[in-house]
C-alpha positions in Angstrom: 18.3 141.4 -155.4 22.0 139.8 -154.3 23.1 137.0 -156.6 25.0 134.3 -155.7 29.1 134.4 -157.0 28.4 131.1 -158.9 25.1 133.5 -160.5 27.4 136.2 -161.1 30.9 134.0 -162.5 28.1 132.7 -164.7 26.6 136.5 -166.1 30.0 137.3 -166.5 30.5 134.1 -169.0 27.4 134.6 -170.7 27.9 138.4 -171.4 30.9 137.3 -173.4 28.4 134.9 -175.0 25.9 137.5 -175.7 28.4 139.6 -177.4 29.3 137.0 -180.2 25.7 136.7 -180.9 25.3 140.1 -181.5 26.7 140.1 -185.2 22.6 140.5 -187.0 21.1 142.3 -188.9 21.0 145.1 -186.7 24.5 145.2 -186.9 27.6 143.9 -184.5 27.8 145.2 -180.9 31.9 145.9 -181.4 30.3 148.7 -183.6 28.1 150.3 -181.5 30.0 152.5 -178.7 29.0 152.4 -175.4 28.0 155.8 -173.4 30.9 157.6 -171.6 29.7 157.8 -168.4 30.2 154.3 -166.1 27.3 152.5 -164.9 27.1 150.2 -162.3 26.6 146.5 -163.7 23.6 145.1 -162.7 23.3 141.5 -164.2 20.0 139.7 -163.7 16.8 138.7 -165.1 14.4 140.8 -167.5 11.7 141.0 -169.0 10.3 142.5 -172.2 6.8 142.8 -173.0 6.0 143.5 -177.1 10.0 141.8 -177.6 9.1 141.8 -181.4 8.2 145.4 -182.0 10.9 147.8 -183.0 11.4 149.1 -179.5 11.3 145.9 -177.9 13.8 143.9 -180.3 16.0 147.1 -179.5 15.8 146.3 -175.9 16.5 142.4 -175.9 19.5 143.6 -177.7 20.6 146.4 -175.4 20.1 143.7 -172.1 21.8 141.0 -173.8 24.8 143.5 -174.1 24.6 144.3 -171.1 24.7 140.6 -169.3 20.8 140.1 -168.4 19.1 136.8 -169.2 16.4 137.8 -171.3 13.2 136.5 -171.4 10.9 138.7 -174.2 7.1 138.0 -175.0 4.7 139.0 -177.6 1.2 138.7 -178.6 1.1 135.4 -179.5 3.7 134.3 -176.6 1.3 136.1 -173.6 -2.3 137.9 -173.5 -0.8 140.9 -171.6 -4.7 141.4 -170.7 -4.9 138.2 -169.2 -4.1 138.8 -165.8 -3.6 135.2 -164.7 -1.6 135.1 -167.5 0.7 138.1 -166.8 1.3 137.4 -163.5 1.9 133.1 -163.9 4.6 133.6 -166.7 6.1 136.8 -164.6 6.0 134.9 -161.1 7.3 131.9 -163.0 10.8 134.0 -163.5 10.8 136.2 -161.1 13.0 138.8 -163.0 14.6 141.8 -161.4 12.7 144.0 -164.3 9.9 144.3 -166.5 9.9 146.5 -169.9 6.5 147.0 -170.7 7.0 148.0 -174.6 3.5 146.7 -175.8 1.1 149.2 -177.1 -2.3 150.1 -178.6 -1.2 152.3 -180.8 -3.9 153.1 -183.4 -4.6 156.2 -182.9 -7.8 157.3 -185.3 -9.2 153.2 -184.9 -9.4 154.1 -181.1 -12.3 156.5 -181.6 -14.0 153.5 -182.9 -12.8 150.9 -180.1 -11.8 152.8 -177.3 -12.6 149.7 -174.8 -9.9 147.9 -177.0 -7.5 150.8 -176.6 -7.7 150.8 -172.8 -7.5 147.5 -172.2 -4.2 147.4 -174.1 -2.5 150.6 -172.9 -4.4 151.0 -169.6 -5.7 147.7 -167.7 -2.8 145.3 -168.9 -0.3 147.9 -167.2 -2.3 147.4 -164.3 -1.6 143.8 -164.5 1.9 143.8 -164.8 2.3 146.2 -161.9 0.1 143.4 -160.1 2.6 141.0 -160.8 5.6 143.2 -160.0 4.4 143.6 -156.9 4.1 140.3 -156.3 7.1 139.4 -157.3 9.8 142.7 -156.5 10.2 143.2 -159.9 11.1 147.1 -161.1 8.7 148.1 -164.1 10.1 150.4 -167.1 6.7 151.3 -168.8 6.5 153.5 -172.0 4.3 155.9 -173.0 3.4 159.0 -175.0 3.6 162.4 -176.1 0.1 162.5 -177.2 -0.5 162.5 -173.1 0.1 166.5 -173.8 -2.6 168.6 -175.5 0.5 170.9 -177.6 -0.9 174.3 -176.7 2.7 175.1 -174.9 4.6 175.4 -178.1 7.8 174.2 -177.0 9.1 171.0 -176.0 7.2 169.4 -173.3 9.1 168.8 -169.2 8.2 166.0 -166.8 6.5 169.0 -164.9 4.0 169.9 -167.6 0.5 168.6 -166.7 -1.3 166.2 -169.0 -4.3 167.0 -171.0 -5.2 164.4 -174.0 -6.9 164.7 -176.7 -8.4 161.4 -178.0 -9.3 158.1 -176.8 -5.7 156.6 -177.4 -3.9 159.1 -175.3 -6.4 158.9 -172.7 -5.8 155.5 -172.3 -2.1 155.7 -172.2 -2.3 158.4 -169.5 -4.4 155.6 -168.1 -1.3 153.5 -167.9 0.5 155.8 -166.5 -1.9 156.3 -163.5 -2.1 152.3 -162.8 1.6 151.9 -162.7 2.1 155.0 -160.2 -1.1 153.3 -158.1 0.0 149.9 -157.9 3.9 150.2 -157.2 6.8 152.0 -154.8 9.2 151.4 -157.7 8.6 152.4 -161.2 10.0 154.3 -164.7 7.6 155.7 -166.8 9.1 156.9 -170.1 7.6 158.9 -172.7 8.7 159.1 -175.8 7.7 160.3 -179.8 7.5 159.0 -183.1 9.7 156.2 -182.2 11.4 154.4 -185.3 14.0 151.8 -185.6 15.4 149.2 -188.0 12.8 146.5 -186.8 9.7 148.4 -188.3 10.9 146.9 -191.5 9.7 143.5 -190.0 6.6 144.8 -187.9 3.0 144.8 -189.1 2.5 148.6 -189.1 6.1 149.9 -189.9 7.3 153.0 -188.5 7.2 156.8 -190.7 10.1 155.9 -192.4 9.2 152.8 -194.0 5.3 154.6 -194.6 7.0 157.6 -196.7 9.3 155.1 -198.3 6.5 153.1 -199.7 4.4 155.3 -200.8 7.6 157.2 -202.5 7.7 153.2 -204.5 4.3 153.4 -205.6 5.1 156.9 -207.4 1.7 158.8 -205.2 1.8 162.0 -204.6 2.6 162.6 -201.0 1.0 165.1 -198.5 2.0 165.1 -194.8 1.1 167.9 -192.3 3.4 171.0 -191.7 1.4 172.5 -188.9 2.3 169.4 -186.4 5.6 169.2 -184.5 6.9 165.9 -182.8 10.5 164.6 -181.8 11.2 161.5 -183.3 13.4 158.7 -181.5 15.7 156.6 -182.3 14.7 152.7 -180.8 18.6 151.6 -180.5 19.6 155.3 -178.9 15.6 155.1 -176.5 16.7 151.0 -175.6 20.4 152.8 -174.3 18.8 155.3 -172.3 16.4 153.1 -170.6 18.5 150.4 -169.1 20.6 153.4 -168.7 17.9 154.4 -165.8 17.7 151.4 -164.2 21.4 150.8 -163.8 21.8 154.2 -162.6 19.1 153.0 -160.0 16.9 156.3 -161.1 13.7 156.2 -160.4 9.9 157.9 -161.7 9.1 159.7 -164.8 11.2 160.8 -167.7 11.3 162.3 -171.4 13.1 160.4 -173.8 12.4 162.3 -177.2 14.6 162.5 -180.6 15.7 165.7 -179.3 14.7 167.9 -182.1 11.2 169.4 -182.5 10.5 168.9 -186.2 7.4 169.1 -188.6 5.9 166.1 -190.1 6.4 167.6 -193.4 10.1 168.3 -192.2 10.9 165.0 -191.1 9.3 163.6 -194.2 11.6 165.8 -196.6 14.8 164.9 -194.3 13.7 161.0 -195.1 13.5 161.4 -198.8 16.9 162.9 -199.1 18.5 160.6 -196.7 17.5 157.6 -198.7 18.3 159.4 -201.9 14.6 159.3 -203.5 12.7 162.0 -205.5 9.2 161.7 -204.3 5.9 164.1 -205.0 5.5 165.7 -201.4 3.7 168.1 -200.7 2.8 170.3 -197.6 -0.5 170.3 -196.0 -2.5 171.1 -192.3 -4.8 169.4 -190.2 -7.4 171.7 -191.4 -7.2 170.1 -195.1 -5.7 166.3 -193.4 -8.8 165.5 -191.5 -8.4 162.2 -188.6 -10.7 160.7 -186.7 -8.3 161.7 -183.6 -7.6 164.8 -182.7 -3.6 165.0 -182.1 -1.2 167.9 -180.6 0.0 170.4 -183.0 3.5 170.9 -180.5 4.4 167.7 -179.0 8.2 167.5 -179.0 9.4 166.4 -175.6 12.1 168.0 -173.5 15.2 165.9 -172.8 16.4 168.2 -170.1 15.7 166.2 -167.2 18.1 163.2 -168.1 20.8 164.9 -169.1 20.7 166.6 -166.1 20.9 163.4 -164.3 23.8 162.5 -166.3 23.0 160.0 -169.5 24.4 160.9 -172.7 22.3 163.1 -174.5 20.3 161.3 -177.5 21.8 161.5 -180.9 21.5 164.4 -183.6 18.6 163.6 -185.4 20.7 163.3 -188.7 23.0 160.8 -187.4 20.1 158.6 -186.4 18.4 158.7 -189.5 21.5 158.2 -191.4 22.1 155.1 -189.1 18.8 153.9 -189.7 19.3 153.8 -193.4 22.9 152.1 -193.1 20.8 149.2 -190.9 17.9 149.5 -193.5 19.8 148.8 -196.7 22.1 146.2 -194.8 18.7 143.9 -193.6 17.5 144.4 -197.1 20.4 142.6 -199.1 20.7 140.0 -196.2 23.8 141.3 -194.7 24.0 140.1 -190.9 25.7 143.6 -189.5 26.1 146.9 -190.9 29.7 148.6 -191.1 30.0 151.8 -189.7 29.2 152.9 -186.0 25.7 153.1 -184.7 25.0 156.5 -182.8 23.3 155.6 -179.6 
């Protein structure tokens, strides 16, 4: 879409406002360096479904940054399976994109409410591409790991076919199928364990803020060694994925942590990063029983962007140590942290 040069004199203004505003608790934007490679600048409208969650706050952020008006919604804001809904408060702005970062994502309650699952993760994507059809608008809509069945053992391509295991990766897949069906123009990015600084303010947390807890309440802590994931950073995945549609890239694409690690592993790593002693202990999905069944191998190949030229994602110790600079800064009220951010 062409803007005006009033439209785009003004971007330019606000972007300088935007980066004043920055200075939270997720720390100041003059800390947080840019990628290396140029991208074109692509001022204009967005949108960002599940704005509150820790991928979606990240996001907001990352389009503020980079000069987009921002318009984000939540639960409480829009019924994303209200599809009169959807497509009133998306025709109503008529953005450029749409970042669909609201998810179903409990995995063992989904064998109990599957219907609830899929009309999260699968029918509400159907009507946002409805209404970014209607409107022109580009859709960036996440999804999982958990599409895969992990019988590969090693880290998963674009090119791998699907094969889920459980009700809530069905239902994603789901997604995945109605955005493709509906729309010319679409990014689909799956991603892993995702964790950011905002899971300290969200209902269900993130890993990091589970093991944490638990480590508080002195329990002795058993997490599986047999499963393998990637876990991703929310400031480093946000980057990447207006990365994409600056770049003007187009389809699907992995967006993992970058390094396959165990549960168990990851857990260990989180303890000693945040300097507590905690009672873990290993254990298997043969002992850890779910109501879901879940992918032993489902770390996720980054291959494919980097390849296409975005700056590879950052080393899984950096992020974590990021995340716990962030952490301890929102916990004594600081507004930004003071050391670079890894993204």
């Amino acid at each position: 879409m062409s803007f005006p040069a009033l439209k785009l004199r003004r971007a330019g203004e606000n972007r300088k406002k935007n980066r004043k505003r920055l200075s939270n608790w997720l720390g100041s934007s003059r800390l947080r360096p840019r990628a290396r490679y140029a991208v074109a600048e692509m001022p204009g409208r967005a949108v960002v479904l599940g704005s509150r969650g820790q991928l979606g706050v990240e996001l907001v952020r990352e389009l503020e940054h980079r000069g987009y008006r921002v318009s984000g919604f939540d639960r409480p804001e829009l019924d994303i399976t209200d599809r009169r809904a959807v497509e009133r408060e998306i025709s109503a702005l008529i953005p450029e994109v749409v970042f669909n970062a609201a998810a179903y994502n409990q995995v063992d309650v989904a064998e109990e409410e599957p219907d609830a699952a899929f009309a999260v993760n699968a029918l509400a994507v159907r009507n946002i591409a409805l209404a970014c059809r209607q409107t022109g608008a580009l859709l960036v809509h996440y999804s999982t790991d958990y599409v895969f069945d992990g019988q590969a053992g090693r880290p998963y391509t674009e090119e791998d076919p699907p094969h889920p295991l459980s009700a809530y990766a069905v239902s994603k897949l789901a997604g995945e199928l109605y955005a493709q069906a509906y729309l010319d123009r679409w990014i689909i990015i799956r991603t892993s364990g995702v964790y950011g600084p905002g899971g300290l303010y969200t209902a269900r947390g993130n890993f990091i803020e589970l093991m944490l807890r638990l480590a508080g309440e002195g329990k002795v802590i058993r997490v599986v060694q047999d499963h393998v994931a990637s876990p991703t950073y929310a400031p480093a995945l946000a980057a990447r994925s207006v990365d994409l549609v600056q770049r003007g890239l187009l389809g699907l694409f992995h967006i993992g942590g970058g390094t396959p690690i165990s549960w168990f592993d990851w857990a260990r790593m989180i303890f000693q990063a945040a300097g507590v002693q905690a009672e873990l202990r290993p254990t298997n999905e043969q002992e850890y029983r779910t109501a879901a069944r879940r992918p032993k191998f489902s770390a996720l190949s980054n291959a494919k962007i980097e390849r296409l030229g975005l700056a590879p994602m950052p080393p899984l110790e950096d992020a974590l140590r990021s995340y716990m600079i962030l952490r301890r800064a929102a916990l004594a009220g600081s507004g930004s942290a003071d050391r670079k951010q890894p993204v």
